[in-house]
N, C-alpha and C positions, 0 to 999 in steps of 0.2 A: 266134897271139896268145893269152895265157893270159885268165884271167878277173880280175876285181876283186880289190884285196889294200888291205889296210888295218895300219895300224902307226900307235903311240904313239908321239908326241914327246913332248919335253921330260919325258922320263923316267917315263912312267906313264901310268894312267887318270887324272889328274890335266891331264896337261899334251891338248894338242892332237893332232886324228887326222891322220892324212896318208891321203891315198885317192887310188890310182892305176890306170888301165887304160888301156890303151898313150897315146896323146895324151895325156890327161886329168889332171891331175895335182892334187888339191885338197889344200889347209888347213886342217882345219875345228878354230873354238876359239868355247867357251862357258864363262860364268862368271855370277856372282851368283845373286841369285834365293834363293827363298824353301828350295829345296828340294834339295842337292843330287842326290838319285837323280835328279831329272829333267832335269840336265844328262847322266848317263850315257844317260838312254832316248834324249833327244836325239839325240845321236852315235850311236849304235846306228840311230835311224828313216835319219839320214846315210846310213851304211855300207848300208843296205838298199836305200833310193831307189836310189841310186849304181851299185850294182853290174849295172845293166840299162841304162844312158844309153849307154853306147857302142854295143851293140848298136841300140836304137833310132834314133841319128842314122845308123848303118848303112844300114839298112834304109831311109831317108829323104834318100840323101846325093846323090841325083842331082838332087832336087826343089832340096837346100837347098844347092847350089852352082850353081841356077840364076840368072840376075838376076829379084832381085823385082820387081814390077807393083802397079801401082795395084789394088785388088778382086780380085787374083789369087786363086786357088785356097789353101785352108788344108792344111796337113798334120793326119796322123794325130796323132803322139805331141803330148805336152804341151810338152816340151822344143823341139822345133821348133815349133810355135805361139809360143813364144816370141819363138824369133827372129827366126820371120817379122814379128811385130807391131813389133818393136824398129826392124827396118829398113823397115817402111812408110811412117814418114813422107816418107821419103827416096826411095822407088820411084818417084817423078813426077820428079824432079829431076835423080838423078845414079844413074851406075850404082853399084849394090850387091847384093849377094845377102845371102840369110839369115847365108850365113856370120860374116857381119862379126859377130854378136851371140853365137855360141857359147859363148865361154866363160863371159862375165856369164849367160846364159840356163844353163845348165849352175849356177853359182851360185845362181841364183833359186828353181832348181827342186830343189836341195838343202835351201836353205833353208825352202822352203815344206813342206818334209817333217817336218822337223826340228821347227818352229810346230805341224804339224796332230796330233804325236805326242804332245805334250805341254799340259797343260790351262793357260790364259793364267795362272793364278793358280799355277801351279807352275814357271813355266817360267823358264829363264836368265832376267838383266839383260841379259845382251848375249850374241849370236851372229854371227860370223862365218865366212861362205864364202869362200877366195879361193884362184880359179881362177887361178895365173899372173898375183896383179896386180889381175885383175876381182873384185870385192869385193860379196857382198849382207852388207846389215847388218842385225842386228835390235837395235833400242835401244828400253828399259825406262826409263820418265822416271827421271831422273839419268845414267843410260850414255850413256859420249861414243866413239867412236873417231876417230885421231888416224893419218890419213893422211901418211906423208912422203912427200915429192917431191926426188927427185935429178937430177941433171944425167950423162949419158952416162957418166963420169970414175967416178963415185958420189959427188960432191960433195953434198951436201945443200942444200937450196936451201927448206928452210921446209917447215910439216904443213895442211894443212888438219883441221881438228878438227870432226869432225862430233856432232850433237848428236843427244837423243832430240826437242827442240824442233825440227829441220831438219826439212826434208822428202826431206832425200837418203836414201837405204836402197843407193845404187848407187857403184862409182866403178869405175873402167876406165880403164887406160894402153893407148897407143896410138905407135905411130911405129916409126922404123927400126933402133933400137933394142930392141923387143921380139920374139915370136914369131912375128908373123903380117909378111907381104911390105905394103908404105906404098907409095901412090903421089906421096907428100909427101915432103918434106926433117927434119921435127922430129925431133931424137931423141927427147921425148917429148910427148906431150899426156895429160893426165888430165886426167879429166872427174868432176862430182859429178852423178848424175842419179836419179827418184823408184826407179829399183831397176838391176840389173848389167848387164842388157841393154840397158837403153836406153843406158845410160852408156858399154857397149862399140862402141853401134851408133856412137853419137857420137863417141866419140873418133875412129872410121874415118872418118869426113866430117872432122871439125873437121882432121886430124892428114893428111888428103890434103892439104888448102886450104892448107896452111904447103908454097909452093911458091916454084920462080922457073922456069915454062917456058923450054922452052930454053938454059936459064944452059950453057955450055961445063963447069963445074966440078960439075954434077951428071951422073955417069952412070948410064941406066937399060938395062933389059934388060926384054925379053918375062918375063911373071909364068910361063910353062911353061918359058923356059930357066933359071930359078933355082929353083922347085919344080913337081915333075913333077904334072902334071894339076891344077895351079889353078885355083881356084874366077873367080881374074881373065882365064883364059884367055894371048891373047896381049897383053894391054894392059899397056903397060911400068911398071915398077913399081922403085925408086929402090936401087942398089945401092952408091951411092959420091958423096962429096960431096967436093969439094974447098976449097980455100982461098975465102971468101967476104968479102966486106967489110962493115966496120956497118952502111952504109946497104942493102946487099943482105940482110943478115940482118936488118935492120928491117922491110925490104918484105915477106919471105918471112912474120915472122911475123905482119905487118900483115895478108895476105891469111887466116891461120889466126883471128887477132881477128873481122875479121867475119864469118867463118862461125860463131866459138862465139856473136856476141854476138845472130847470125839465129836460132838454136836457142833462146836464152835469151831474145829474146823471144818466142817461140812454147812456151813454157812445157814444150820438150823437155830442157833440161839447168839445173843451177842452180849451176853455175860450174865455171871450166876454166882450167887452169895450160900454158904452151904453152913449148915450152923448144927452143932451136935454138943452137948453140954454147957461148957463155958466157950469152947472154942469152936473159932469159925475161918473159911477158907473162901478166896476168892477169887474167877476165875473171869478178868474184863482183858482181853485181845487189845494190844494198842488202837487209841483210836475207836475205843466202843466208853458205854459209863462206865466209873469205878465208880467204887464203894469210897464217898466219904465220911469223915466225924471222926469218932473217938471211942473205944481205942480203933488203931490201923489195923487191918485184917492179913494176914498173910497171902500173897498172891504168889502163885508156882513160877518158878525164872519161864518155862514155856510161855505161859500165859504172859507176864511180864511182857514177852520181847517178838510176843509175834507178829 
């Protein structure tokens, strides 16, 4: 495997970095701000953090494809410390490993480079990492970013707009649909959470729970006979969904509902779009982002009115 490479989009040092090392694949774009040389230094501290993150989860990959533990043991690197803390809250409850937070934590830890290289008074309005989707954000009061959310098809289905007033800094799509093996049905679940890893960790919890055990019309397979040495081991994990009916698609994403709405009051996530067929459920706490555009999503009177 070769080492870190970096290349200008959108036609320039103007436009956005792309940074790649084998898995790894980032977006990174900054704008406003007082100053622009220090959008360049920016990108540059980017391209420098970056080019050492693969080797380090390397070197940590046996720990962080373990299932985590309540008080378990911390890793060395920073990056994994992340992830582990992303999916601790979840270690008592259901299985997960550090993995599940990679990429958002991989975002985090870009971004927090990015921040520490440039002086608060000089720095972008707004920055964005996004790892495959997993998103950290840094927003300068005024700076909004403006999330879309699609349906498996690439139908559009509405943006969540996050503000420098939110408290989200994270968002992370999840399901059977993306990169990583689901042991849920969603094609996708995104999540708004206080930074990318948590928001990843989440989405892997919230985007299992959108299920129908045993349904005939879902087939699963061992997580090792679909990719070799999973971090899930042999625990079946969702490869094919058949013909379902409204009320089965209701249930499934009924069960993904109260798992975001159990996160959301526990003050781990601050809202989540849950998408399974044509339909889709939304779960924004008064006073967090909804989901805007067209068509409206259904939101639970809880969620509504909390």
């Amino acid at each position: 495997m070769g080492g870190a490479v970096a290349a200008w989009l959108d036609g320039g040092p103007d436009g956005r970095l792309h940074l790649q090392h084998g898995p790894i694949d980032l977006v990174v774009g900054a704008d406003g701000g007082p100053d622009p040389a220090a959008r360049l230094d920016a990108l540059a501290a980017a391209r420098v953090r970056f080019s050492t993150i693969l080797d380090e989860l390397v070197g940590e990959l046996a720990f962080l494809k373990a299932p985590a533990r309540p008080g378990g043991p911390r890793p060395a690197g920073s990056v994994a410390r992340r992830m582990t803390a992303a999916v601790e809250p979840f270690a008592g409850e259901t299985f997960v490993t550090p993995m599940a937070a990679v990429a958002g934590a991989v975002a985090d830890e870009v971004l927090a480079a990015m921040l520490a290289a440039v002086d608060p008074a000089r720095r972008p309005a707004r920055i964005h990492v996004n790892d495959g989707g997993d998103i950290a954000l840094h927003l300068d009061p005024g700076a909004a970013f403006r999330v879309g959310v699609a349906r498996e098809d690439g139908a559009g289905l509405g943006r969540f707009i996050v503000t420098a007033d939110d408290p989200s800094r994270g968002v992370a799509t999840s399901g059977r649909g993306g990169r990583s093996l689901s042991m849920g049905i969603a094609d996708s679940v995104t999540i708004l959470a206080a930074n990318a890893a948590a928001a990843d960790a989440a989405a892997t919890i919230v985007g299992n729970a959108v299920d129908l055990p045993g349904h005939p019309a879902v087939r699963r397979l061992p997580a090792n006979d679909v990719v070799d040495d999973s971090d899930l081991g042999d625990r079946p994990v969702v490869v094919g969904v058949g013909a379902l009916s409204a009320a089965e698609t209701a249930t499934a994403l009924a069960a993904g509902v109260t798992a975001a709405e159990r996160l959301a009051a526990r003050g781990l996530i601050h809202a989540a779009a849950l998408f399974l067929g044509r339909e889709g459920r939304v779960v924004a706490p008064a006073g967090r982002p909804s989901l805007s555009g067209s068509p409206p999503l259904p939101q639970p009177e809880a969620a509504r009115h909390a």
